[in-house]
Rosetta silent file (secondary structure, phi, psi, omega in degrees, C-alpha in Angstrom):
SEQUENCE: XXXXXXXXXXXXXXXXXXXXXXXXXXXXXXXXXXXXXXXXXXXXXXXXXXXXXXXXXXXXXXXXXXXXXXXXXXXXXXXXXXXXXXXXXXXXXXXXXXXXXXXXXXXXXXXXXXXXXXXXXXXXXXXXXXXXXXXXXXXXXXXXXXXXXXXXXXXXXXXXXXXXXXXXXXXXXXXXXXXXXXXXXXXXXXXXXXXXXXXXXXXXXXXXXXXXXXXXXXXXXXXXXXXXXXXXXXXXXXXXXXXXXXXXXXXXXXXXXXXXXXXXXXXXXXXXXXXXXX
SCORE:     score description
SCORE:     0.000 S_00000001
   1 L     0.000  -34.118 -179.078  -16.054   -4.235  -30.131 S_00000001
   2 L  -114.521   36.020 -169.228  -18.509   -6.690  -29.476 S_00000001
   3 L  -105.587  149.986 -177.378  -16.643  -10.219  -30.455 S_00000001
   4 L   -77.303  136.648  167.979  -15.906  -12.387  -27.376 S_00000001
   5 L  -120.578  150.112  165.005  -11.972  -12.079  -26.590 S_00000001
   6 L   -28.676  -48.601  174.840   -9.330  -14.092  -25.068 S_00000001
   7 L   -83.770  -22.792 -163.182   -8.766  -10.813  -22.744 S_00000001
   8 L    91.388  -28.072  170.494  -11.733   -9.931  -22.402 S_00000001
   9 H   -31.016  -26.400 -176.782  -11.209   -6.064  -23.851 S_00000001
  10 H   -69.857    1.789 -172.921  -14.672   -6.287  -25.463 S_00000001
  11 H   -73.574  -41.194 -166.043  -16.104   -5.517  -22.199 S_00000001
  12 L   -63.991  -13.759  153.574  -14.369   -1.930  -21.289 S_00000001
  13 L  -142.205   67.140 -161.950  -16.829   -0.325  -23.284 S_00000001
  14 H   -81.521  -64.263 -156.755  -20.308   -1.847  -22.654 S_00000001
  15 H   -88.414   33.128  117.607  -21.310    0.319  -19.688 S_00000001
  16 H   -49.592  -55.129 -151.082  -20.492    3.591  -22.231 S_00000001
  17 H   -97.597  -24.704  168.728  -22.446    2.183  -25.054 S_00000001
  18 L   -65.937 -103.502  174.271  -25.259    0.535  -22.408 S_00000001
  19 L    -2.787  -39.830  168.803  -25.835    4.103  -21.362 S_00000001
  20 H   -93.424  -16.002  165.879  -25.601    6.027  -24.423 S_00000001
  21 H   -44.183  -62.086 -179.879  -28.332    3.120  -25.445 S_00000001
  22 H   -65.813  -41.054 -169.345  -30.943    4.270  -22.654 S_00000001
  23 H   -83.872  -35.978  173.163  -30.440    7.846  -23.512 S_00000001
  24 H   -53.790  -64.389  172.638  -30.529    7.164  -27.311 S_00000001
  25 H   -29.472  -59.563 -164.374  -33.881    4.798  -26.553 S_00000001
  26 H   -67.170  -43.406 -170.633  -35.477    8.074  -24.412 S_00000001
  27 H   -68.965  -44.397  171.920  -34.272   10.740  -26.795 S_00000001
  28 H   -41.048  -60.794  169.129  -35.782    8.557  -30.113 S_00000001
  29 H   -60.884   -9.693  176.105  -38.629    8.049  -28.914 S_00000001
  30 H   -87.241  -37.625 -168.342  -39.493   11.582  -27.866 S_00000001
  31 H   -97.694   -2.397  175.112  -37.890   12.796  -31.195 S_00000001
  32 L    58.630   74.455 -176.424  -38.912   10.195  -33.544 S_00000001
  33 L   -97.190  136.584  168.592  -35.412    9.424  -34.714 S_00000001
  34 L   -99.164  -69.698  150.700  -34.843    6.981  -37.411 S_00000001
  35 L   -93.251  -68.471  178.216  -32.355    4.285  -37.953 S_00000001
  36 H   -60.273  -22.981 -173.475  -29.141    6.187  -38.913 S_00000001
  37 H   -88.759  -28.093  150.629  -30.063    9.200  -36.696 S_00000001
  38 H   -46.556  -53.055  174.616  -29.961    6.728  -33.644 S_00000001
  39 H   -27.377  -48.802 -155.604  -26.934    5.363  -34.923 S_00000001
  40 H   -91.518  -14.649 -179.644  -25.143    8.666  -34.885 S_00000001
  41 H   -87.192  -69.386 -175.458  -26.652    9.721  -31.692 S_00000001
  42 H   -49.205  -54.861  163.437  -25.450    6.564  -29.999 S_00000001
  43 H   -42.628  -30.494 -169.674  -21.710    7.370  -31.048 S_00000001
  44 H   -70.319  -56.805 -172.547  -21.959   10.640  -30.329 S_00000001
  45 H   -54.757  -72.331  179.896  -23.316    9.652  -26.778 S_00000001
  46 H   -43.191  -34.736 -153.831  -21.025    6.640  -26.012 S_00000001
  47 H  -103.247  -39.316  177.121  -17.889    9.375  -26.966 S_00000001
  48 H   -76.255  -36.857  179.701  -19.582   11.658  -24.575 S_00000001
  49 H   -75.687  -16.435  168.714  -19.793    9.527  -21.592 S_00000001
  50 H   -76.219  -20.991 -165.816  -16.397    8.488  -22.015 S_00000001
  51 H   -75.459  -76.372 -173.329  -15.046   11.722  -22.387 S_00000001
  52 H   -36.400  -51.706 -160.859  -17.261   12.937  -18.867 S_00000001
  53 H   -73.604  -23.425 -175.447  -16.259    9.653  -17.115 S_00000001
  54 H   -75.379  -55.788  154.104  -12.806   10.231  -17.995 S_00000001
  55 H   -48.968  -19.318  179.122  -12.655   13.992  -16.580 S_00000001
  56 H   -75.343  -71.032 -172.146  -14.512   12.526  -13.373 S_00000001
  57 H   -50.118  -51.380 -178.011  -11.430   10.343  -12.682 S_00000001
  58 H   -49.483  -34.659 -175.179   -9.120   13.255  -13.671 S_00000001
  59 H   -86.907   11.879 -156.157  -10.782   15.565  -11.502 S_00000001
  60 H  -108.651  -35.552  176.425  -11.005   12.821   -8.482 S_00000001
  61 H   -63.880  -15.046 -160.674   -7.109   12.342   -9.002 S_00000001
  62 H   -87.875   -3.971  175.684   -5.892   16.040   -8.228 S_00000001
  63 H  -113.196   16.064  152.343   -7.807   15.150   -4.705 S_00000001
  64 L   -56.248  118.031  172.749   -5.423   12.276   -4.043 S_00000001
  65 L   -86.593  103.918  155.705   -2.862   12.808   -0.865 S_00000001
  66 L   -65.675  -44.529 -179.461   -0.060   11.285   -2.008 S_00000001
  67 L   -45.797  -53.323  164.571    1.545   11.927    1.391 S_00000001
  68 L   -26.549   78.469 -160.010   -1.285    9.494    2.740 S_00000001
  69 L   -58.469  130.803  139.122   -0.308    5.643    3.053 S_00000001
  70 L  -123.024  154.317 -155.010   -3.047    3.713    2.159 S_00000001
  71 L  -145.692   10.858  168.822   -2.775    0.558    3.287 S_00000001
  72 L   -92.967 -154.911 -178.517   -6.733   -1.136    3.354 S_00000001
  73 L  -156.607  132.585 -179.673   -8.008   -2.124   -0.050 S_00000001
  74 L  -124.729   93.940  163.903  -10.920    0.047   -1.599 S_00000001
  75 L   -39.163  -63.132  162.657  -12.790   -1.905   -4.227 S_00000001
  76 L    -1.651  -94.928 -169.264  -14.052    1.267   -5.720 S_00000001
  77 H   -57.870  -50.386 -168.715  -11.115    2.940   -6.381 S_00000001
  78 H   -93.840   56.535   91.480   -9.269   -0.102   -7.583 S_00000001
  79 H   -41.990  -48.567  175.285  -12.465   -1.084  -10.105 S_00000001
  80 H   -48.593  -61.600  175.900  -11.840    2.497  -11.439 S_00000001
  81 H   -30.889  -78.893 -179.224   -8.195    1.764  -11.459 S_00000001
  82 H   -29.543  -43.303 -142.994   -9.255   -1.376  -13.522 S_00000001
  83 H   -88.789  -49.627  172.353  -11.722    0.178  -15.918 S_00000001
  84 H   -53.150  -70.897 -167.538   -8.778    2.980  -17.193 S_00000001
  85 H   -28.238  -40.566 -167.960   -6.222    0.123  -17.592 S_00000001
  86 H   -96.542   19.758  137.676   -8.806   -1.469  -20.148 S_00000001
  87 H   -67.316  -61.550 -168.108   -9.327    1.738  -22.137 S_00000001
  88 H   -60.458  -27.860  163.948   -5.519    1.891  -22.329 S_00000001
  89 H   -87.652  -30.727  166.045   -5.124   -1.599  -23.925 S_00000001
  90 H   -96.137   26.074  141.474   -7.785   -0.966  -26.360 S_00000001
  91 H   -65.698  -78.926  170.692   -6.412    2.050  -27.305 S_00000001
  92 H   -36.208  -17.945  171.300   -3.287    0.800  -27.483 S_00000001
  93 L    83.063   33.298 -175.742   -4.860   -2.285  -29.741 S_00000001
  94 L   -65.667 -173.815 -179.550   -3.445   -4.748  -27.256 S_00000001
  95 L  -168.757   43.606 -167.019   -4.327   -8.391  -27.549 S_00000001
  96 L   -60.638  107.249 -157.115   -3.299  -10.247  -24.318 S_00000001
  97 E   -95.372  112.006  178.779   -2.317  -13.853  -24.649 S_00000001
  98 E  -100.755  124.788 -169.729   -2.187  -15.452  -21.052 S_00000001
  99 L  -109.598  176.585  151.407    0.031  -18.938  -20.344 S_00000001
 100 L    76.867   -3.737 -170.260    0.777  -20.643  -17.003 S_00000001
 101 H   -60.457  -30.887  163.458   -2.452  -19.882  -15.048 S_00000001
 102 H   -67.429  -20.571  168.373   -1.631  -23.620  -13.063 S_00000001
 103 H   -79.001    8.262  175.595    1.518  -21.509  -11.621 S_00000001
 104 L  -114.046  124.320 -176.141   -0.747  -19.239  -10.176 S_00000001
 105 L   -68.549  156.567  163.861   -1.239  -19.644   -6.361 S_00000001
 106 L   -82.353  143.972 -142.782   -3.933  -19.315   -3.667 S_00000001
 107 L    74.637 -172.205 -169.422   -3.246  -16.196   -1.964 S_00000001
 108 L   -85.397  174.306 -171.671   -1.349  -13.216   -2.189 S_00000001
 109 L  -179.854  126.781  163.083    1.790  -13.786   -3.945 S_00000001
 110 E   -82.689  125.961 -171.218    4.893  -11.158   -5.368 S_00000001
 111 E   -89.452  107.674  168.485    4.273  -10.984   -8.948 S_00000001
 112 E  -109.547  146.604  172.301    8.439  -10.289  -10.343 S_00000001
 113 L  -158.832  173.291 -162.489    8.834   -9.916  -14.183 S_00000001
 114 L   -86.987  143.263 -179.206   10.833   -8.912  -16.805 S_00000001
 115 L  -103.365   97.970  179.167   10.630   -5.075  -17.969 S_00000001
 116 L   -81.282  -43.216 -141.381    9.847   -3.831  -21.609 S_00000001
 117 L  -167.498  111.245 -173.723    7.519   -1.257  -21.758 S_00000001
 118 L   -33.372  -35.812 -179.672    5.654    1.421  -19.781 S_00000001
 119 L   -84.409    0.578 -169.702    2.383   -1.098  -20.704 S_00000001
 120 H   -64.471  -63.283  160.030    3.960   -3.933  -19.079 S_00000001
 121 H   -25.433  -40.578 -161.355    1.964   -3.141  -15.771 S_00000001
 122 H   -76.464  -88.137 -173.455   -1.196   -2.169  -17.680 S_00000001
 123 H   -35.026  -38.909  167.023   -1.505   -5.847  -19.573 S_00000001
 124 H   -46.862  -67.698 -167.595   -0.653   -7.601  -16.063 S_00000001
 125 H   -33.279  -71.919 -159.449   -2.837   -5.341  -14.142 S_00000001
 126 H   -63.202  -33.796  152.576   -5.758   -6.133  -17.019 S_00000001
 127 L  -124.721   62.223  160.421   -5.635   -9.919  -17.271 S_00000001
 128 L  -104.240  -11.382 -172.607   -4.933  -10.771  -13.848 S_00000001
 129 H   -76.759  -15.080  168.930   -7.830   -8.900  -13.049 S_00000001
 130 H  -120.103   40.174  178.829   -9.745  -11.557  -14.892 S_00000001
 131 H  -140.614   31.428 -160.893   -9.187  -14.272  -12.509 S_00000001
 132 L    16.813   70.183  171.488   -9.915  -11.760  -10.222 S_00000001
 133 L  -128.590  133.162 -171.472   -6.688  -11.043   -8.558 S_00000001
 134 L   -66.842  118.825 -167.191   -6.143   -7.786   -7.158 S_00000001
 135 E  -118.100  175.277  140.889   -2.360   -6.237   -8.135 S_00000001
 136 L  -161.290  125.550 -177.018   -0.583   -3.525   -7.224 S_00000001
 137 L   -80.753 -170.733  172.761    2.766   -2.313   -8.447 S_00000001
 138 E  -120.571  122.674 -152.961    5.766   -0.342   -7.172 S_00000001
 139 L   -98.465 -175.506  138.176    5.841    2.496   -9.316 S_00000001
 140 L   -89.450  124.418  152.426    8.543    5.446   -9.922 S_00000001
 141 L    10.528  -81.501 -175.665    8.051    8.750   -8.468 S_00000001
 142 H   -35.450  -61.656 -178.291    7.746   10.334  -11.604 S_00000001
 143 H   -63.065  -49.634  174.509    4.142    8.774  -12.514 S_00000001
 144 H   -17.983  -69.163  146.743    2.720    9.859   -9.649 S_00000001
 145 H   -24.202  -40.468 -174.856    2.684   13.419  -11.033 S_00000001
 146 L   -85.061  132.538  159.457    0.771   12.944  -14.117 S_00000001
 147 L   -53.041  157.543 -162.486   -2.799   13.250  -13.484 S_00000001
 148 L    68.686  -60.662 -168.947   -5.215   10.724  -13.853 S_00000001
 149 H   -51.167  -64.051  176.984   -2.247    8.153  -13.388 S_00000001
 150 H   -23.852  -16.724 -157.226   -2.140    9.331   -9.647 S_00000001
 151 H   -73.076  -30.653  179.538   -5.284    8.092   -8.942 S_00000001
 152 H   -19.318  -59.113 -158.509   -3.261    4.485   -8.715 S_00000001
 153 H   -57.233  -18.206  173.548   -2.437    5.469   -5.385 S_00000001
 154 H   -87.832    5.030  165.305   -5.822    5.065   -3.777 S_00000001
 155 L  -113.480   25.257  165.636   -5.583    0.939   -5.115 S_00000001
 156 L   111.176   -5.989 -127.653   -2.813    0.188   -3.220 S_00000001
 157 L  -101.256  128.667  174.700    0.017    1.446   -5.781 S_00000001
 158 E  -130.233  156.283  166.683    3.422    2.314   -3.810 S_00000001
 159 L  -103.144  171.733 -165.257    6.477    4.259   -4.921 S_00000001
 160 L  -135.848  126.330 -160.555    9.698    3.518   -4.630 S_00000001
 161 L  -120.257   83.015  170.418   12.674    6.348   -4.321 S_00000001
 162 L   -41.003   -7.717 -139.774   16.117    4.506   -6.082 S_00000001
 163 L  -134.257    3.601 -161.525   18.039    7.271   -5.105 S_00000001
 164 L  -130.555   74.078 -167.389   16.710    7.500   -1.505 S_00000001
 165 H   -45.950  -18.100 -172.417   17.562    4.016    0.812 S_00000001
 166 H   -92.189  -22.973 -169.638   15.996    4.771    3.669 S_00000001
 167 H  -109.482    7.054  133.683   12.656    5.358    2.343 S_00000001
 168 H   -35.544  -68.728 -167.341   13.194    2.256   -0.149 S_00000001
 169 H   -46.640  -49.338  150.425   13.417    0.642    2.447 S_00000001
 170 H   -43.840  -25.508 -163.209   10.189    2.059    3.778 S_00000001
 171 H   -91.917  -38.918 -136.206    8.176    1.108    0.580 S_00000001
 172 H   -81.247  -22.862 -179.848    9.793   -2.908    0.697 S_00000001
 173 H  -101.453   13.084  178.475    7.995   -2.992    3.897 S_00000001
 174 H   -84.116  -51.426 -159.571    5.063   -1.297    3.061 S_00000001
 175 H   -75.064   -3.898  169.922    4.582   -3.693    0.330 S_00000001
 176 H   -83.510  -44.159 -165.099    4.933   -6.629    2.775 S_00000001
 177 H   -75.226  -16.316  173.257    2.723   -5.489    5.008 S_00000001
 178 H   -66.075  -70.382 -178.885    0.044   -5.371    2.076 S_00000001
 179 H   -41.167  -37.423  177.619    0.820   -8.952    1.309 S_00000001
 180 H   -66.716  -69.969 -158.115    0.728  -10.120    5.138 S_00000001
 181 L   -81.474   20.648  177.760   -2.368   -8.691    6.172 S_00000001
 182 L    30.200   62.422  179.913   -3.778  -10.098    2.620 S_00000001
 183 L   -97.631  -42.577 -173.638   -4.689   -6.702    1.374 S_00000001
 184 L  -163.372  156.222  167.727   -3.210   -7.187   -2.230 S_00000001
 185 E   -94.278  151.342 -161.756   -1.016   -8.747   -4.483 S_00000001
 186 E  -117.722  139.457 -154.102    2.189   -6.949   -5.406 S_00000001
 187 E  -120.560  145.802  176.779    3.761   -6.660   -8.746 S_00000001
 188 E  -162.768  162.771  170.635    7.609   -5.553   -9.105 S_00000001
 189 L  -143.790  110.512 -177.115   10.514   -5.379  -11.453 S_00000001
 190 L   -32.303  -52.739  177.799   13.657   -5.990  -10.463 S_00000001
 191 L   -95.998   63.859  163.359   15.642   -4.363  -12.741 S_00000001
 192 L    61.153  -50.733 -179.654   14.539   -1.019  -12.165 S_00000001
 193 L  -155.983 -170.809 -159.377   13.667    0.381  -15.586 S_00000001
 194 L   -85.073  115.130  167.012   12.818   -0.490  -18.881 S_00000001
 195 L   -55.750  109.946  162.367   15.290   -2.969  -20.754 S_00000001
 196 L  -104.516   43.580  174.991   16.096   -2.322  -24.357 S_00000001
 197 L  -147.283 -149.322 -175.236   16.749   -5.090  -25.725 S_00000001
 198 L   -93.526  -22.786  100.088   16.073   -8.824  -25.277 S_00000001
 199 L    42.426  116.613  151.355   18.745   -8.771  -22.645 S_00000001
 200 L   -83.497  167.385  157.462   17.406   -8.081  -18.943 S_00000001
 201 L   -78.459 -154.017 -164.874   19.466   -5.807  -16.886 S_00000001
 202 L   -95.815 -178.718 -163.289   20.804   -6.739  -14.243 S_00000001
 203 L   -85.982  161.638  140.333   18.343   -7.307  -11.010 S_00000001
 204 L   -94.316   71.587 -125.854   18.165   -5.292   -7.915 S_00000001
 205 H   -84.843   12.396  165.868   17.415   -8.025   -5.556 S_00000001
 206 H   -35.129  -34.608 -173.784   16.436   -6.061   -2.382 S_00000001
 207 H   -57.329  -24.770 -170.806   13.056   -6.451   -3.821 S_00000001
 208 H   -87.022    8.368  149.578   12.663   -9.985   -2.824 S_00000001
 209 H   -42.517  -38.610  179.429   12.929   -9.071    0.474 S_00000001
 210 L   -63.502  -34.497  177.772    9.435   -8.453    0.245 S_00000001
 211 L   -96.312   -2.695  172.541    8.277  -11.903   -0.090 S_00000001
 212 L   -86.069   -6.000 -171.956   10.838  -13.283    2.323 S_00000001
 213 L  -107.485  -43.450 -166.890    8.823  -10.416    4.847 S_00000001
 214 L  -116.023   -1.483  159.307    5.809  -11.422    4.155 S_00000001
 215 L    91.607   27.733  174.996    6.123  -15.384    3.785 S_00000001
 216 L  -108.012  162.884  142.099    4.316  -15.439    0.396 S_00000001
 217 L   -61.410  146.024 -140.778    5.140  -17.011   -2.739 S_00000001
 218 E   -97.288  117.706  140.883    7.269  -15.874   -6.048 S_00000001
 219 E   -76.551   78.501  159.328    5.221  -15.701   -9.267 S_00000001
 220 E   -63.803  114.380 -146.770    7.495  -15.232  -12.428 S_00000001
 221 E  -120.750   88.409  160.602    5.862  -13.516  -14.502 S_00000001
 222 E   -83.877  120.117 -171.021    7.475  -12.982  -18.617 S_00000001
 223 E  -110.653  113.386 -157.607    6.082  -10.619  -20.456 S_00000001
 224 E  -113.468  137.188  157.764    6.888  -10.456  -24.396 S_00000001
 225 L   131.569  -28.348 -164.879    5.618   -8.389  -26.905 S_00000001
 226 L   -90.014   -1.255  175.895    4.545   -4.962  -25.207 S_00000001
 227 L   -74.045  -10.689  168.846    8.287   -3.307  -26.721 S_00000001
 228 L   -71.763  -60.122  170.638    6.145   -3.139  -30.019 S_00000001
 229 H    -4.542  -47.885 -163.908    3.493   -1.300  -28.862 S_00000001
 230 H   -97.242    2.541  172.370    4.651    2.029  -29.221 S_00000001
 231 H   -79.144  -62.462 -174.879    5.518    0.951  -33.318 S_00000001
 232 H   -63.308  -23.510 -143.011    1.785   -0.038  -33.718 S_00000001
 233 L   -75.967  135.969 -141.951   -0.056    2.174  -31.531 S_00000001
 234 L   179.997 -138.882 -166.603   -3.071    2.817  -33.930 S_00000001
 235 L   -91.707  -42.984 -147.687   -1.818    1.378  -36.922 S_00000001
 236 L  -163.662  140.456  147.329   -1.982   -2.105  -36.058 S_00000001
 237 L   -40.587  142.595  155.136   -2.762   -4.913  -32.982 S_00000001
 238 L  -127.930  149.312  172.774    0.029   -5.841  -31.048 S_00000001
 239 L   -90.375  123.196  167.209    0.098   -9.383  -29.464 S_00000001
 240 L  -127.057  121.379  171.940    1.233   -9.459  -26.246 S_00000001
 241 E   -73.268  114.706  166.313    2.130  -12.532  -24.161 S_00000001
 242 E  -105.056  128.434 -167.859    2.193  -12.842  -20.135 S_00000001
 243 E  -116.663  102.437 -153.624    3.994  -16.279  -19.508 S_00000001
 244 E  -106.707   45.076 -130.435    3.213  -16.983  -15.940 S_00000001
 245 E   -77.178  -73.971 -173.412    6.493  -19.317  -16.249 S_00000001
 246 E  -129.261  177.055  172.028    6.548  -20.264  -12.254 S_00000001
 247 E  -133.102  125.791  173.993    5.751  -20.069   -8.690 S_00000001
 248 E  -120.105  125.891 -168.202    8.353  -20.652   -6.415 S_00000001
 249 L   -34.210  169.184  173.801    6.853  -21.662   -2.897 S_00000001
 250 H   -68.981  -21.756  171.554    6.796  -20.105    0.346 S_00000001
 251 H   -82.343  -42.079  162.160    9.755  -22.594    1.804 S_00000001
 252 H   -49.129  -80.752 -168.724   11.700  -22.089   -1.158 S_00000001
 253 H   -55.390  -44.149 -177.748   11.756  -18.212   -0.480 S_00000001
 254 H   -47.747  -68.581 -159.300   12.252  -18.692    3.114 S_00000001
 255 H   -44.430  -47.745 -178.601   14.831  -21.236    2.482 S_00000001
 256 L   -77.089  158.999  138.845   16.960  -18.659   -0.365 S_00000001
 257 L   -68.063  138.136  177.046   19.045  -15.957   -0.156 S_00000001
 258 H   -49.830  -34.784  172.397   17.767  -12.378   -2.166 S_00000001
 259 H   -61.277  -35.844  173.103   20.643  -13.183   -4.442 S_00000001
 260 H   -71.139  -24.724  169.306   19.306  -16.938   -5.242 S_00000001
 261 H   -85.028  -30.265  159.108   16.359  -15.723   -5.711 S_00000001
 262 H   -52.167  -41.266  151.347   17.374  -13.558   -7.771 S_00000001
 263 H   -72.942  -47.635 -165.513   19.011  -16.060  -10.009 S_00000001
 264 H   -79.271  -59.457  160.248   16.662  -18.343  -10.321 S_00000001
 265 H   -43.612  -41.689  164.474   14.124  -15.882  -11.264 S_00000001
 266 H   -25.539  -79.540  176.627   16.361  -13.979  -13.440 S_00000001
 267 H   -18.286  -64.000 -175.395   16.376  -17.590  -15.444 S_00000001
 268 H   -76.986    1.041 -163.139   13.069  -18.246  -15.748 S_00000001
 269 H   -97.979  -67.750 -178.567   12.363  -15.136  -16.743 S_00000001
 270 H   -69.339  -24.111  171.994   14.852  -15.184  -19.805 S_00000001
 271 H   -77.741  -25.254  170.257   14.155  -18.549  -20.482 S_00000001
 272 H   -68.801  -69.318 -166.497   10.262  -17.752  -20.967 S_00000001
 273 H   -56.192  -37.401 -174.514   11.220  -14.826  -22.913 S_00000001
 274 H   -65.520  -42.465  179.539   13.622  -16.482  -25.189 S_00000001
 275 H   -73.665  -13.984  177.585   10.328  -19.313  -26.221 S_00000001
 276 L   -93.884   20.803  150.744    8.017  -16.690  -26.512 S_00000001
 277 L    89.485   49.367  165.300   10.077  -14.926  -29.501 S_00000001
 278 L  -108.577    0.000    0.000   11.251  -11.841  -26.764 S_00000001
């Protein structure tokens, strides 16, 4: 809990265990607690504040308008955002191996990658966040609904309705205008849903409209490792790699068609995946 990591996970739960410290400190000293009775007090404590801090954000999501665009950036709210994501990889027992960090641009930039796993977002989200760059994905419907999850929607978080074109269409230009007006960076996955095998499917490429809208650069982003996860979850660490494989420029997107871009990511994507053992 307290060994310096690659990711950085030993961090998410310092300001629990800082807290249940100070109360542990106040309570000892009034009660004249002795080694082991602090001890047991400070777990107890640390377990409490997580639990209460956890129910704060549950009860703060059910007061989310989804019907509300938001379209500024609220540090708060996406800090919050942050702080669940890194509970959820060390639950999950992640271990997040980062490559490629010279392919990552100044600016905003569309983050596209390959899709494994429901945690693929959460391990982006968590170490891009420690080179402080601000994501936000294009979700499904469907999450929106679960509480706590909702709360996404106040960092920027848009949905996307396969089944509905016209208000696709609405989100690809939502998510440009976040990138234009350098509100956030936006994370997407082409092929729709979760691949199960090593295989991607095939792309949708409408998405890369978005960076052809908002003039930014292409970030390929392969992510190997997080289809385990739900074997381990646990039992065991799982290593997971984000492969940062390329960036392809702002002329270069201008320059392509959504279909070329589409291939060419597509590549790099599978070619990343294939050296990292995906």
């Amino acid at each position: 809990m307290f060994r310096k990591r690659e990711d950085g996970l030993e961090r998410v739960f310092w300001p629990f265990i800082i807290g249940a410290a100070v109360i542990c400190a106040a309570l000892g000293y009034i009660y004249h607690w002795g080694f082991w009775m602090f001890a047991a007090m400070l777990v107890c404590w640390t377990v409490t504040l997580l639990a209460a801090w956890l129910i704060f954000v549950w009860v703060l999501s059910l007061t989310v308008d989804l019907s509300k665009p938001v379209t500024e950036d609220h540090p708060l709210c996406r800090r919050i955002v942050v702080q669940v994501i890194g509970l959820l990889c060390r639950v999950g027992r992640l271990r997040i191996h980062v490559k490629g960090w010279e392919n990552l641009p100044e600016g905003r930039f569309l983050l596209v990658g390959n899709h494994r796993s429901n945690y693929d977002p959460i391990a982006t989200v968590w170490a891009l966040s420690r080179r402080k760059v601000d994501m936000a994905f294009i979700t499904k419907p469907e999450n929106m609904k679960i509480p706590l999850v909702r709360f996404i929607h106040t960092a920027n978080y848009l949905v996307i309705d396969r089944e509905d074109p016209r208000k696709a269409i609405e989100t690809i230009q939502a998510a440009a205008d976040l990138l234009a007006r350098d509100v956030v960076s936006v994370g997407v996955y082409p092929e729709g849903t979760r691949s199960k095998g090593a295989q991607m499917l095939e792309f949708h490429n409408a998405v890369f409209k978005i960076a052809k809208k908002a003039d930014v650069p292409i970030v390929a982003a392969a992510i190997t490792g997080t289809e385990k996860i739900h074997e381990n979850f646990l039992w065991r660490c799982t290593d997971v790699t984000l492969d940062l494989c390329a960036c392809i420029g702002r002329e270069e997107v201008a320059a392509c068609s959504t279909r070329e871009l589409g291939e060419r990511v597509r590549a790099l994507l599978q070619a990343a995946m294939d050296e990292n053992g995906g």
